[in-house]
LUMKEFI-246635 format. One record per residue (C-alpha): residue number from 1; residue in one letter; chain; y, x, z. Coordinates in pm, whole numbers. Example, Ala and Ser with C-alpha at 12.3 -4.5 7.8 and 13.67 -1.06 7.14 Angstrom:
(1; "A"; "A"; (-450; 1230; 780));
(2; "S"; "A"; (-106; 1367; 714));
This chain:
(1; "X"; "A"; (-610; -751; -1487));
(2; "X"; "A"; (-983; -692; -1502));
(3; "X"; "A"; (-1204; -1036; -1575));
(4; "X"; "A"; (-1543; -1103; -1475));
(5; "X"; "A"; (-1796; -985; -1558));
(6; "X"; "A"; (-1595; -644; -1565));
(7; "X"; "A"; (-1447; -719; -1256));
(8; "X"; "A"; (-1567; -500; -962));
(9; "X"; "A"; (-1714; -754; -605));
(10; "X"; "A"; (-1713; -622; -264));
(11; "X"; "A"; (-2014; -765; -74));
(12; "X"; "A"; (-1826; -1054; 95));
(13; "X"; "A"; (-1685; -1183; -243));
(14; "X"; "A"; (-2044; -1214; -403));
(15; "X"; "A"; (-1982; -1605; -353));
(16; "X"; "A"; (-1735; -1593; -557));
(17; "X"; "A"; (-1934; -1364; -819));
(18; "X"; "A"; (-2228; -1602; -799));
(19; "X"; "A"; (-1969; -1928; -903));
(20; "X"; "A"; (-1878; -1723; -1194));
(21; "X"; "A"; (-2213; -1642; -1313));
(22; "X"; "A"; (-2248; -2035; -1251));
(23; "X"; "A"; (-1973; -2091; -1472));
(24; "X"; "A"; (-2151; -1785; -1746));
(25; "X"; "A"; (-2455; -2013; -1754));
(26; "X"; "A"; (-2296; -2340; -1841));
(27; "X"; "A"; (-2070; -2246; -2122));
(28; "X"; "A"; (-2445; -2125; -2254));
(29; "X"; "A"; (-2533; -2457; -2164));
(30; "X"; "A"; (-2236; -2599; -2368));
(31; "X"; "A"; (-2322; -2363; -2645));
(32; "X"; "A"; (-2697; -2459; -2675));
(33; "X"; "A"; (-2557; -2856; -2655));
(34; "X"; "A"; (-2241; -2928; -2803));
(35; "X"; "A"; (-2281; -3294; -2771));
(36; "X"; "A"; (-2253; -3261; -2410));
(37; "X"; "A"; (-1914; -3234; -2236));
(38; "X"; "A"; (-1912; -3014; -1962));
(39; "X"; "A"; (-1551; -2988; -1943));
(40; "X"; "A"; (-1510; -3153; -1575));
(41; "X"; "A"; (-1822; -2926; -1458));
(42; "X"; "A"; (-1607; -2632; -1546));
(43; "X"; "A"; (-1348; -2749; -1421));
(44; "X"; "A"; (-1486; -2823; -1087));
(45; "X"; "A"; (-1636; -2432; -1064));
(46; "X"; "A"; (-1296; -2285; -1160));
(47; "X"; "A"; (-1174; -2519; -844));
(48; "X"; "A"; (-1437; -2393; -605));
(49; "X"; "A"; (-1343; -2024; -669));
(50; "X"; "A"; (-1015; -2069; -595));
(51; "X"; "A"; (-1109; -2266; -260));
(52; "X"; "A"; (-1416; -1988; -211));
(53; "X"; "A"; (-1095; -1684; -238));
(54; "X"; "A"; (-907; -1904; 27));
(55; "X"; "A"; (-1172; -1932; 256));
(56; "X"; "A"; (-1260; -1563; 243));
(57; "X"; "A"; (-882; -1492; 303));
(58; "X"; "A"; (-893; -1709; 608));
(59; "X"; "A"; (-1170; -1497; 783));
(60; "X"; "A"; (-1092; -1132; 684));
(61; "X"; "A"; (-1256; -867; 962));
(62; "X"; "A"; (-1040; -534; 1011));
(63; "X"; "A"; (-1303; -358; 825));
(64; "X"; "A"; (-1327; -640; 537));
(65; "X"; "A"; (-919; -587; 500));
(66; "X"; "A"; (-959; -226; 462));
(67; "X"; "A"; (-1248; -218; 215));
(68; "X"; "A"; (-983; -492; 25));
(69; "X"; "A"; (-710; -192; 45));
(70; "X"; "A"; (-962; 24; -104));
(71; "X"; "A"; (-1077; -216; -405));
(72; "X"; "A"; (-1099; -75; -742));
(73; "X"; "A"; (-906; -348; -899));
(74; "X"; "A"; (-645; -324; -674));
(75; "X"; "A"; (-322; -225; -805));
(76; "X"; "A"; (-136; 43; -732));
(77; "X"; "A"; (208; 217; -729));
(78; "X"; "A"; (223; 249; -1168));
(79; "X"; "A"; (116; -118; -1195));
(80; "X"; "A"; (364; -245; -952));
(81; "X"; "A"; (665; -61; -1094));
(82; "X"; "A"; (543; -174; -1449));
(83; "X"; "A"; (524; -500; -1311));
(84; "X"; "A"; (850; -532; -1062));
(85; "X"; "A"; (1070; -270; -1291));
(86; "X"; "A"; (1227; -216; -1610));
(87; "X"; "A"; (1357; 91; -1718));
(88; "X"; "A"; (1154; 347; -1556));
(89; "X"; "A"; (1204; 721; -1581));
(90; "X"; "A"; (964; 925; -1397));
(91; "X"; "A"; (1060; 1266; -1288));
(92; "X"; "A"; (841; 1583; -1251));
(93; "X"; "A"; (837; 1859; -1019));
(94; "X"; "A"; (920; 1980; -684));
(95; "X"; "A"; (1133; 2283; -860));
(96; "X"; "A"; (927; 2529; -656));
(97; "X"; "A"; (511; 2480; -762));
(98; "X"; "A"; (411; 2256; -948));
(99; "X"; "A"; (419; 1895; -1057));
(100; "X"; "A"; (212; 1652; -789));
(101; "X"; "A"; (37; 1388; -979));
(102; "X"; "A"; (-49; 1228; -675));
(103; "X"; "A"; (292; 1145; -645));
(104; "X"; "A"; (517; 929; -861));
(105; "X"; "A"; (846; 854; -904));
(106; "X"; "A"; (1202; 858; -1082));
(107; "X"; "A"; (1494; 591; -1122));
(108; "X"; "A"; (1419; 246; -1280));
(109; "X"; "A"; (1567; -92; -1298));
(110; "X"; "A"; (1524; -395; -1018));
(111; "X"; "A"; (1649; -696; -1072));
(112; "X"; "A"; (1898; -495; -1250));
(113; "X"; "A"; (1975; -234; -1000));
(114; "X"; "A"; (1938; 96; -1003));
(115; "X"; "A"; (1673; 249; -742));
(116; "X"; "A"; (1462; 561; -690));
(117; "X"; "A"; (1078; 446; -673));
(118; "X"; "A"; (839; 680; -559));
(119; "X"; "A"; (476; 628; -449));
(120; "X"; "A"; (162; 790; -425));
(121; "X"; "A"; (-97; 677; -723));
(122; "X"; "A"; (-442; 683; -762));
(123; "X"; "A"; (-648; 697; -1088));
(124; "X"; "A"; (-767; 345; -1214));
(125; "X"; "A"; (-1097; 534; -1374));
(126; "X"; "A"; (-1308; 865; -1286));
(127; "X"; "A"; (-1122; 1073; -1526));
(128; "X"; "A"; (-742; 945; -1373));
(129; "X"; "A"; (-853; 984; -987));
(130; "X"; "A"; (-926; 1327; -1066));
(131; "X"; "A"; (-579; 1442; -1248));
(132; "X"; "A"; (-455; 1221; -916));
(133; "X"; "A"; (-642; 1398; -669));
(134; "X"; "A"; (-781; 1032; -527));
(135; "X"; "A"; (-386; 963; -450));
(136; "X"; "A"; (-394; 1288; -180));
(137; "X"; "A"; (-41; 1448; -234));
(138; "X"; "A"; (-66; 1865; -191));
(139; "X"; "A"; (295; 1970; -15));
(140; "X"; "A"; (458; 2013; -397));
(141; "X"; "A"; (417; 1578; -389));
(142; "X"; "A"; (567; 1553; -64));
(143; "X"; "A"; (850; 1834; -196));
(144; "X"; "A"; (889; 1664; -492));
(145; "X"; "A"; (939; 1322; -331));
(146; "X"; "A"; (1190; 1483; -119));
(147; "X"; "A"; (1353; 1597; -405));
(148; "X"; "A"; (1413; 1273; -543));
(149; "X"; "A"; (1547; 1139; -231));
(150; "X"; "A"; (1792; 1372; -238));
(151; "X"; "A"; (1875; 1285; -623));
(152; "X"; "A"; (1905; 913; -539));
(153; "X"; "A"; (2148; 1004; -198));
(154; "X"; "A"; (2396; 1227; -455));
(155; "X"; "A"; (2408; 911; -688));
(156; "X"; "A"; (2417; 684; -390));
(157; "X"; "A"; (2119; 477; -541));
(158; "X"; "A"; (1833; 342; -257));
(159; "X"; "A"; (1491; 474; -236));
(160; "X"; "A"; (1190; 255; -260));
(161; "X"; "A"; (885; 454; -94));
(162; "X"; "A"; (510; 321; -197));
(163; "X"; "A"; (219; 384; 37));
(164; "X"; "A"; (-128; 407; -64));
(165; "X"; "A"; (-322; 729; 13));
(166; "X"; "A"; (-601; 793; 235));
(167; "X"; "A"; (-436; 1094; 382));
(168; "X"; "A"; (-271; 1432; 239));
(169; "X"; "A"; (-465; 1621; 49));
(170; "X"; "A"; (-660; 1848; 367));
(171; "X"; "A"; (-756; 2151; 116));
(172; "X"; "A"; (-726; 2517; 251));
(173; "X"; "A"; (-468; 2600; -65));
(174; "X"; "A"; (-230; 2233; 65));
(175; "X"; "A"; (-262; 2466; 431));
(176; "X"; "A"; (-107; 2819; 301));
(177; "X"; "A"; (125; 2658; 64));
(178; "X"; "A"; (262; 2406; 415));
(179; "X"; "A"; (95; 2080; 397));
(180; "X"; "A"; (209; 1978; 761));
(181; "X"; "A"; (615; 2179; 727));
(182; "X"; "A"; (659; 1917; 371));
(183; "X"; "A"; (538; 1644; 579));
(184; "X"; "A"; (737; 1720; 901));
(185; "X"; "A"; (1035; 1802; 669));
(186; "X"; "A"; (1040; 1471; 500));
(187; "X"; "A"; (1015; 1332; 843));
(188; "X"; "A"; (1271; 1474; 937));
(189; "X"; "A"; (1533; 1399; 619));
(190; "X"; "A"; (1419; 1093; 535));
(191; "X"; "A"; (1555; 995; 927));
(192; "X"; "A"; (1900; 1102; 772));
(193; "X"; "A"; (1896; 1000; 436));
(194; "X"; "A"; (2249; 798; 378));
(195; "X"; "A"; (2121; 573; 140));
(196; "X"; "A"; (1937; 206; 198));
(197; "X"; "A"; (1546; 330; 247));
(198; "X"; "A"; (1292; 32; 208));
(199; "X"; "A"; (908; 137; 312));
(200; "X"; "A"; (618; -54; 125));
(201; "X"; "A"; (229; 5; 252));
(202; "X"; "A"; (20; -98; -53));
(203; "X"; "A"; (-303; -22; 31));
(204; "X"; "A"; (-392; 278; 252));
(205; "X"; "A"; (-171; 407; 483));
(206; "X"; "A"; (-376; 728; 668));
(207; "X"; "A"; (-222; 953; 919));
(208; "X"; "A"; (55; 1227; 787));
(209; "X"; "A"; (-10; 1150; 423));
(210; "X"; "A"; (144; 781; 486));
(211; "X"; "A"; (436; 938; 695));
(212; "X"; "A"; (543; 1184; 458));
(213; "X"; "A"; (724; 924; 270));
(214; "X"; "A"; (727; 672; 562));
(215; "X"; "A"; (1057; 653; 727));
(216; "X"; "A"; (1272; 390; 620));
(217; "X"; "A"; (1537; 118; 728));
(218; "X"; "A"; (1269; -149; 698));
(219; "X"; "A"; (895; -140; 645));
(220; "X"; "A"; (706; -333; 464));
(221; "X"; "A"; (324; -422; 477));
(222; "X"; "A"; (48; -597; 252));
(223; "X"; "A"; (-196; -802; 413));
(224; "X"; "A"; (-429; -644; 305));
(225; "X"; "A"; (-394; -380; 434));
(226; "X"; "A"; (-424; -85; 706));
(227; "X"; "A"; (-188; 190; 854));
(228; "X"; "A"; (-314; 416; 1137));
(229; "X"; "A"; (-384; 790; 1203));
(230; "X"; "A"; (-684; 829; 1078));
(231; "X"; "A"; (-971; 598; 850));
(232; "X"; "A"; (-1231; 435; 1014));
(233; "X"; "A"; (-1540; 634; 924));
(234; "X"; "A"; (-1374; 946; 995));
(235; "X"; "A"; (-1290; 792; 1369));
(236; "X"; "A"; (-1633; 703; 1379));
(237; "X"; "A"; (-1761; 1022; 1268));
(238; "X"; "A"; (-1547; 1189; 1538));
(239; "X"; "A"; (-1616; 945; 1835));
(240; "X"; "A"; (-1995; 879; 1761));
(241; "X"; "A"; (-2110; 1107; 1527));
(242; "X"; "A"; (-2157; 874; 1244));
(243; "X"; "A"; (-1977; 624; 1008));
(244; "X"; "A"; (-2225; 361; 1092));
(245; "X"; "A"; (-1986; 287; 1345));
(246; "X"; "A"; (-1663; 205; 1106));
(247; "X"; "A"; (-1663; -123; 1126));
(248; "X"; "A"; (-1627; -60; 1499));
(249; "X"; "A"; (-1374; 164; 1454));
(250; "X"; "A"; (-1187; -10; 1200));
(251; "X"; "A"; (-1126; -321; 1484));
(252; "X"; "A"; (-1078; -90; 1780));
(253; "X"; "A"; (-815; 127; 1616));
(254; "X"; "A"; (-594; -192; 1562));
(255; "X"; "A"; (-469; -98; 1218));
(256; "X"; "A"; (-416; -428; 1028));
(257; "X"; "A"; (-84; -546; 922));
(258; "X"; "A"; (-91; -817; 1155));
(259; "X"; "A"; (-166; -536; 1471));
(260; "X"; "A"; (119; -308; 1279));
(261; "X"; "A"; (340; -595; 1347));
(262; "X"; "A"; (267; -696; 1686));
(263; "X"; "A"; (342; -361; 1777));
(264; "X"; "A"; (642; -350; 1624));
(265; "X"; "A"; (553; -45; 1372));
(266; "X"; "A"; (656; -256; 1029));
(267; "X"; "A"; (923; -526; 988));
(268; "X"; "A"; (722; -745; 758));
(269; "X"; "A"; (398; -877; 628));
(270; "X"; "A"; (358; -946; 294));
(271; "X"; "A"; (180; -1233; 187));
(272; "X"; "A"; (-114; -1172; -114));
(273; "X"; "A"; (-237; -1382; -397));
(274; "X"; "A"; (-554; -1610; -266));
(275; "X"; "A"; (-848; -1331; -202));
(276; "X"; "A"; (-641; -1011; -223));
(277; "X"; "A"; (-359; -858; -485));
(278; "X"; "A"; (-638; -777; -740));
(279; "X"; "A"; (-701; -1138; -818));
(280; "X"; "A"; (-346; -1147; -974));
(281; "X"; "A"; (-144; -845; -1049));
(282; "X"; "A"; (122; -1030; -1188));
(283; "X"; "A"; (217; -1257; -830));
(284; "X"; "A"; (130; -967; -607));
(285; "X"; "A"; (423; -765; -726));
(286; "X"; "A"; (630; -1101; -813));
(287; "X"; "A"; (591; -1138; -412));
(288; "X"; "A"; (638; -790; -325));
(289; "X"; "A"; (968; -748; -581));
(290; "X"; "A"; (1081; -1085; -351));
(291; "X"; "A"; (1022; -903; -31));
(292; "X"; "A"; (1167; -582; -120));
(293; "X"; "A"; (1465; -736; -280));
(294; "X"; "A"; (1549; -924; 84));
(295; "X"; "A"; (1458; -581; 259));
(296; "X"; "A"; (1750; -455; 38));
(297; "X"; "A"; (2006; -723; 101));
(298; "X"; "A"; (1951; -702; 457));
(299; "X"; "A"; (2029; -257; 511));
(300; "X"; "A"; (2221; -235; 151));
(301; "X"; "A"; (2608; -296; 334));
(302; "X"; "A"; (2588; -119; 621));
(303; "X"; "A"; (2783; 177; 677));
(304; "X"; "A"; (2578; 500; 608));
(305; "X"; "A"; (2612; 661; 964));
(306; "X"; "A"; (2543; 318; 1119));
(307; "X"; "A"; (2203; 294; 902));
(308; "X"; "A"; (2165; 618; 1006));
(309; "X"; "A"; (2214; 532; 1347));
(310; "X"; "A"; (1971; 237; 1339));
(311; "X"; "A"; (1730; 415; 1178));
(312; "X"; "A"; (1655; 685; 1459));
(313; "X"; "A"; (1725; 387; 1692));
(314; "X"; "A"; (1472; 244; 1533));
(315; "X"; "A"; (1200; 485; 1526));
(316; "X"; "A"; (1295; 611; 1909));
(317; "X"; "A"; (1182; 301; 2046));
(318; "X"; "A"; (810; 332; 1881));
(319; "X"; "A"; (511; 328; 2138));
(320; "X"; "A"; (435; 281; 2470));
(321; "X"; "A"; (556; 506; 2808));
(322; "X"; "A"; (570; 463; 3149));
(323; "X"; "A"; (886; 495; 3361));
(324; "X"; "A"; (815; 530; 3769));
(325; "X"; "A"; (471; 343; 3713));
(326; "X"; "A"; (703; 74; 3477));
(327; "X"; "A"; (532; 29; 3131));
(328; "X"; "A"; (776; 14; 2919));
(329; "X"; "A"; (792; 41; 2517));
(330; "X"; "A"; (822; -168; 2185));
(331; "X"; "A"; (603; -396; 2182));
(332; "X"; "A"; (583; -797; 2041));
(333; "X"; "A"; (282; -891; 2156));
């Protein structure tokens, strides 16, 4: 994980970035006068950062959690699989196109079981967001995720689906080559895939692009996190003509993990390191493994047509309706 002062701050963490340039100044301090012990000042600054990343945490806005989703020392799909996995063996190619590199995946190892584990990825530098098209799949990602569905039903294995992608890729040549058929048909076989099918939002979760590989037995969510149908400044852009609405947008569209599950959209919420996942790569994906591995236990017995079952049970009771003027729907809050 990145340390300061390469580490990247978001405008609400500059308290924390001004304790560390605190903590810069007296180690030059300790330098310049080695006969002083500064030991329990340091000690005291490394304290208040952790306290300073707790208190942030504690009053997060909508718009705060998804610029957090969005942070470039966030980790993403590669980093938790090197981090949660062993054994990984990514696979290539939708057999049809082309190979997605928006979109990851192939068998690996957890907590020695075999799973598939696909996600979408996005590029940790310039350079790697460009080969990953900024994490947007084209309909040869969603194909090829598809694809290894499929594999991991024939061998019986479950699939392990992670979400992070600020939509699917909305270029004329993802239109004539099907953008919205791959989504709709992953929709649609994901609902009947026979194997255990555990859904993890990571960071963004926009519109089609999150559904395409959205469907599972239970879903999971970061706090940190959003899920909705579309990002806040494009809402904003649409609704008043500007982004300088977002943060507007970002509350009234109700897409934090907390909303998600209220509304009964994702099973769980799951919990970050103090501040956000990028302050600790290593316990965000020890957490998430721990999640994932109980989301598992729970689906991984039942019979396949009964998780079948469950899931379009499941899914059939999303959103709200009226019946003769009676508002009915799934709601928790």
């Amino acid at each position: 994980m990145p340390q300061y002062p390469n580490r990247q701050f978001l405008d609400f963490e500059n308290p924390i970035k001004d304790i560390y340039e605190q903590i810069d100044d007296t180690k030059k301090l300790a330098e310049k006068n080695p006969r002083i012990d500064y030991t329990s000042t340091l000690e005291q600054l490394e304290a208040s950062i952790l306290e300073k990343r707790k208190e942030i945490t504690q009053h997060l806005t909508p718009w705060q959690r998804v610029q957090l989703s969005r942070h470039p020392d966030r980790p993403y799909t590669m980093k938790h699989i090197t981090n949660m996995c062993t054994h990984f063996v990514e696979l290539h190619g939708d057999r049809n196109f082309k190979d997605d590199k928006a979109m990851v995946g192939g068998f690996a190892q957890l907590d020695g079981e075999t799973v598939m584990i696909i996600g979408q990825q996005k590029g940790i530098n310039t350079k790697a967001r460009q080969l990953r098209n900024f994490g947007m799949a084209n309909p040869e990602g969603y194909r090829k995720a598809l694809r290894l569905m499929k594999l991991a039903e024939k061998f019986n294995k479950p699939v392990i689906c992670m979400i992070d992608t600020p939509g699917a890729y909305p270029g004329l040549e993802a239109e004539e080559r099907g953008q919205g058929e791959a989504i709709a048909r992953n929709i649609y076989e994901m609902i009947r895939l026979k194997v255990p099918v555990i859904i993890v939002i990571i960071g963004e979760g926009a519109s089609g692009g999150a559904l395409g590989i959205g469907v599972g037995d239970k879903v999971l969510m970061m706090e940190n996190t959003w899920y909705t149908v579309i990002s806040p400044e494009s809402c904003s852009s649409i609704l008043w003509r500007s982004w300088d609405k977002k943060e507007t947008a970002a509350e009234q569209l109700r897409l934090t993990a907390t909303d998600m599950k209220n509304f009964g959209l994702v099973d769980e919420i799951v919990h970050e390191p103090l501040g956000g996942a990028h302050w600790d790569y290593a316990e965000a994906s020890a957490i998430l493994k721990s999640y994932i591995l109980k989301a598992l236990q729970e689906v991984k017995d039942k019979d396949p047509m009964q998780r079948i079952n469950d899931r379009i049970d499941k899914y059939g009771k999303m959103g709200f309706w009226e019946e003769n003027g009676k508002a009915v729907g799934m709601v928790n809050s």
